[in-house]
C-alpha positions as CSV (number, residue, x, y, z in Angstrom):
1,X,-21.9,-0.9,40.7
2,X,-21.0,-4.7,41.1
3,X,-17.8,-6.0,42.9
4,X,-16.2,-6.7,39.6
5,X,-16.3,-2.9,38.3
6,X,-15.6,-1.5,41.6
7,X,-12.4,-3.9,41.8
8,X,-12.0,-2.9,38.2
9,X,-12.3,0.6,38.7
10,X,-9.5,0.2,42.1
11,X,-6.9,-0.7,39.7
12,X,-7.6,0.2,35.9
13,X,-7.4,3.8,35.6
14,X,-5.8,5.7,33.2
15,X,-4.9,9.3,35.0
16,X,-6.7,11.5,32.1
17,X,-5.6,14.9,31.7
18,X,-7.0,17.2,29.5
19,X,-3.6,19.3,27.8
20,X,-5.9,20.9,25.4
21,X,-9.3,21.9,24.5
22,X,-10.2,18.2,23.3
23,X,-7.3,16.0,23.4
24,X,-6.7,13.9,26.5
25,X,-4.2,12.2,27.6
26,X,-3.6,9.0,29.3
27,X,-0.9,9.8,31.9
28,X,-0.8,6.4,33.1
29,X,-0.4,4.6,30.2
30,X,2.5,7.4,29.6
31,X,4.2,6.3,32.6
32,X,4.0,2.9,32.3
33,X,5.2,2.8,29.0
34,X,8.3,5.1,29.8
35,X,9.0,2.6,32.7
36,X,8.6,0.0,30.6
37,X,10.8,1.2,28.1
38,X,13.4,2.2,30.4
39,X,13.5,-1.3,31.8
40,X,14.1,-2.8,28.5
41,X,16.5,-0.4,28.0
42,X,18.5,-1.4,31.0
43,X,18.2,-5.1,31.0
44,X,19.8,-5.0,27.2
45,X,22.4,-2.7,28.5
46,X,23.5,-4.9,31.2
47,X,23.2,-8.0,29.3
48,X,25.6,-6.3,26.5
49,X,27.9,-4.2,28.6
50,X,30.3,-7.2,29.1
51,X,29.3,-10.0,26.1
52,X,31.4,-13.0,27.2
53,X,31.5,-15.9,25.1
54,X,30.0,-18.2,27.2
55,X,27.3,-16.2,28.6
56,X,26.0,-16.0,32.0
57,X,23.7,-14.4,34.1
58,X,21.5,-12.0,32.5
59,X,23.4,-12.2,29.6
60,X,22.4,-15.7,29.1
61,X,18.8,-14.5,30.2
62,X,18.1,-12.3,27.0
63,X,20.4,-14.6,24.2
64,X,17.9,-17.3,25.6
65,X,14.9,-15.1,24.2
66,X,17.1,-13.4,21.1
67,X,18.1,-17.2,20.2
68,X,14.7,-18.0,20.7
69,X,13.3,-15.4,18.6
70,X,15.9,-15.9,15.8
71,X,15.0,-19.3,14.9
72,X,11.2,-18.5,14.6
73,X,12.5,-16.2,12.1
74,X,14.8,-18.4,10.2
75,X,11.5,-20.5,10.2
76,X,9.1,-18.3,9.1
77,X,11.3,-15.6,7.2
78,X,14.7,-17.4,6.0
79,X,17.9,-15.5,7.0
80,X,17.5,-12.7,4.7
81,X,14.2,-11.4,6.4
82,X,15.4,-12.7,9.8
83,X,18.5,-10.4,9.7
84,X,16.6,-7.1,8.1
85,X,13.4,-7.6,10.5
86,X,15.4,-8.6,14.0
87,X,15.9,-5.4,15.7
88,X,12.3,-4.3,15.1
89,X,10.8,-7.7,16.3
90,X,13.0,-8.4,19.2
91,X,11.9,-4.9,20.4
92,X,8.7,-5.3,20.0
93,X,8.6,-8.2,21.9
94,X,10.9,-6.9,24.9
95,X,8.5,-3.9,25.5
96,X,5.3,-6.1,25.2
97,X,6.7,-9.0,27.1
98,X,7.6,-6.7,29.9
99,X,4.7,-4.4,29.6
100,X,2.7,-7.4,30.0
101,X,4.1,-8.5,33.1
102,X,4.3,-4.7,34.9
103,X,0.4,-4.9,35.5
104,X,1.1,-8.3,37.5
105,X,3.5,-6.9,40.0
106,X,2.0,-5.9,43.8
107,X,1.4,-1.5,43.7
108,X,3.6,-0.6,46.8
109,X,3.9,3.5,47.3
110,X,2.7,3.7,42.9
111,X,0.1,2.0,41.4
112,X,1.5,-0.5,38.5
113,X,-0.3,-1.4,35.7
114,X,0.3,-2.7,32.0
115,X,0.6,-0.1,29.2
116,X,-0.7,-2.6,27.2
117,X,-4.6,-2.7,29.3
118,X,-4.5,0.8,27.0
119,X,-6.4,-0.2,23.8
120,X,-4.5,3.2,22.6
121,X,-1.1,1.4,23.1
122,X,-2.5,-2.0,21.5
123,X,-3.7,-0.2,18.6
124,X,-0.2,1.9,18.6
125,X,1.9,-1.3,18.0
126,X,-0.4,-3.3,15.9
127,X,-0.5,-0.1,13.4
128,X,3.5,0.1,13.9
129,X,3.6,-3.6,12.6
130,X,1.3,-2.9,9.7
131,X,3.7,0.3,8.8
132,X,6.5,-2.1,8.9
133,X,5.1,-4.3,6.9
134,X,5.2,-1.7,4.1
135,X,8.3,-0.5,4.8
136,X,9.9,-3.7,4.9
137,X,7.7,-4.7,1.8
138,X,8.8,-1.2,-0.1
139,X,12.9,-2.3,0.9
140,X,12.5,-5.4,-0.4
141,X,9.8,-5.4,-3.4
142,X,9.8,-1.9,-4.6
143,X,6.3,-0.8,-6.0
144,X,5.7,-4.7,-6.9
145,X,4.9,-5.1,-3.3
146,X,1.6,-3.2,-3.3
147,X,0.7,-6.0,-6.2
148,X,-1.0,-8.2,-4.1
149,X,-3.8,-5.5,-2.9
150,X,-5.3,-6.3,-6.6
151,X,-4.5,-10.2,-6.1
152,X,-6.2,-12.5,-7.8
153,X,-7.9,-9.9,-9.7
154,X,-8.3,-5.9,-9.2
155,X,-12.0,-6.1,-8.3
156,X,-10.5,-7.8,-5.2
157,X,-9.1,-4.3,-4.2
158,X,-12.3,-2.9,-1.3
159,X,-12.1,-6.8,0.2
160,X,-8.2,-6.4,0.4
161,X,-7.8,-3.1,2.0
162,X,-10.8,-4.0,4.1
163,X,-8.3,-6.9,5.4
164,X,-5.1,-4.9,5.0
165,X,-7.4,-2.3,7.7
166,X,-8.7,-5.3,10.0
167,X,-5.3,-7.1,11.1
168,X,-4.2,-4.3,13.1
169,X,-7.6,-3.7,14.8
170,X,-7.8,-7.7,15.2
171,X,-4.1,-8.1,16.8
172,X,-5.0,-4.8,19.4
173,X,-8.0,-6.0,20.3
174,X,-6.9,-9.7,21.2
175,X,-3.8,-8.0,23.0
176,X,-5.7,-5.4,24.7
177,X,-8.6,-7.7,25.9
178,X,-6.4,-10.6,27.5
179,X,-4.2,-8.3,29.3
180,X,-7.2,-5.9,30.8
181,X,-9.3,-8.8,31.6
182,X,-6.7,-10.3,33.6
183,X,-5.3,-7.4,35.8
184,X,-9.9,-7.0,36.1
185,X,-9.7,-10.3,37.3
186,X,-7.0,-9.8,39.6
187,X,-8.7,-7.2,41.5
188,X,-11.7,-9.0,41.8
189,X,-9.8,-12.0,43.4
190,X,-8.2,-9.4,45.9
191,X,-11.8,-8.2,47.0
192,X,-13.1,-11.6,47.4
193,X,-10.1,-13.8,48.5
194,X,-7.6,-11.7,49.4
195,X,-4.9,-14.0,50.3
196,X,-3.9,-17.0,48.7
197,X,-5.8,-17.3,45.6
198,X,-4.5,-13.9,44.0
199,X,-1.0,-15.1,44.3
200,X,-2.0,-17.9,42.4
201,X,-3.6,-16.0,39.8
202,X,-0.6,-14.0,39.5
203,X,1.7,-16.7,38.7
204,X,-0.9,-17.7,36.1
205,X,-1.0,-14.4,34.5
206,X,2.8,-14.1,33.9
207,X,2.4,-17.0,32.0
208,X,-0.5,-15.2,30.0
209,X,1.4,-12.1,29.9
210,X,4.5,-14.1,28.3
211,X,2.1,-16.1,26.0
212,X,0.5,-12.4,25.1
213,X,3.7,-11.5,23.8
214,X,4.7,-14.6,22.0
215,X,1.1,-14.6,19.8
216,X,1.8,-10.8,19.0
217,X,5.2,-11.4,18.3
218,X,4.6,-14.6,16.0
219,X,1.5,-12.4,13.9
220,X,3.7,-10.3,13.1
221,X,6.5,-12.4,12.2
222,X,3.3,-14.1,10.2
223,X,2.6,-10.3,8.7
224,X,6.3,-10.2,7.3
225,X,6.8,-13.6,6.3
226,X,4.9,-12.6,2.4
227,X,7.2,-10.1,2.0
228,X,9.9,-12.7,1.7
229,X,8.2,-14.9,-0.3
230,X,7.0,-17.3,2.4
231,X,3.3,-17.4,2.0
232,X,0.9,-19.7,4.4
């Protein structure tokens, strides 16, 4: 085993646990996604517990990112598709976002990692967003909105489901790999330079993680925009 699989293998694991004859669970990934979900939970709640005016503090923390978020959907959606799809994307980005970061934080007494180094959670949100789509596209269409699998033509039906089937597997896979290879790369760092470089890397990686987050968030924000009549 080389130094970057046994540094892997010190920090990527997943906990499996067989609950039944044939299913496995990840009990990791189940615990970092609770933890991230409960830290979204409570940094909303304490940024919306008092809303002031003139914001501050960590109020003024997460309208920076909701403001932020709001005008890539007036962009890319116009207001009527910003204000149906902003609870579902602001969430998704929150849990990604902080997801991300989780994996970059020093284990001390419990070993931290992303729930998104899970190709199981990648593909979970990326399918989520595809469902959405439809839903969104069934809200706001009706049956029209399953015209465009037969768009230009109807012999253009395999080739579009074939893409309808890909995006998801495409947006996972990019999520999943980035965040993986970093915390990989991370441990390898800590077995060969185990002092200043890894806190480098770490700063680095926040950024990544946040960037992570960001491309998710604007492909699906990309996925919606047809919906509303905004093609690219």
């Amino acid at each position: 085993m080389g130094i970057a699989e046994a540094a892997g293998s010190s920090i990527i694991h997943y906990g499996t646990a067989e609950v039944l004859p044939g299913v496995v669970l990840n009990m990791q990934t189940i615990y970092m996604s609770w933890l991230t979900m409960i830290i979204v939970a409570v940094v909303v709640f304490a940024a919306t517990r008092r809303v002031e005016v003139i914001p501050s503090g960590i109020q003024n923390f997460v309208e920076m990112f909701i403001e932020w978020l709001d005008k890539l959907m007036d962009a890319n959606l116009g207001i009527e598709g910003r204000r149906m799809a902003t609870p579902f994307v602001i969430t998704l980005f929150l849990y990604i976002f902080v997801g991300n970061e989780l994996g970059m934080l020093p284990s001390i007494f419990v070993q931290l990692s992303s729930p998104t180094n899970d190709i199981n959670v990648a593909l979970g949100l990326s399918i989520t967003v595809a469902v959405a789509a439809y839903v969104f596209g069934c809200i706001k269409q009706g049956p029209r909105y399953f015209k465009h699998l037969v768009s230009p033509i109807a012999l253009m039906l395999p080739l579009n489901i074939l893409e309808e089937l890909a995006k998801p597997l495409t947006m996972a896979l990019r999520l999943f790999g980035n965040i993986l290879a970093g915390e990989i790369l991370l441990a390898v760092l800590y077995q060969l330079v185990p002092f200043v470089v890894p806190n480098i890397w770490i700063g680095f990686s926040l950024i990544i993680g946040f960037l992570q987050a960001f491309i998710f968030t604007m492909l699906t924000i990309i996925a919606l925009a047809p919906i509303f009549k905004i093609k690219y």
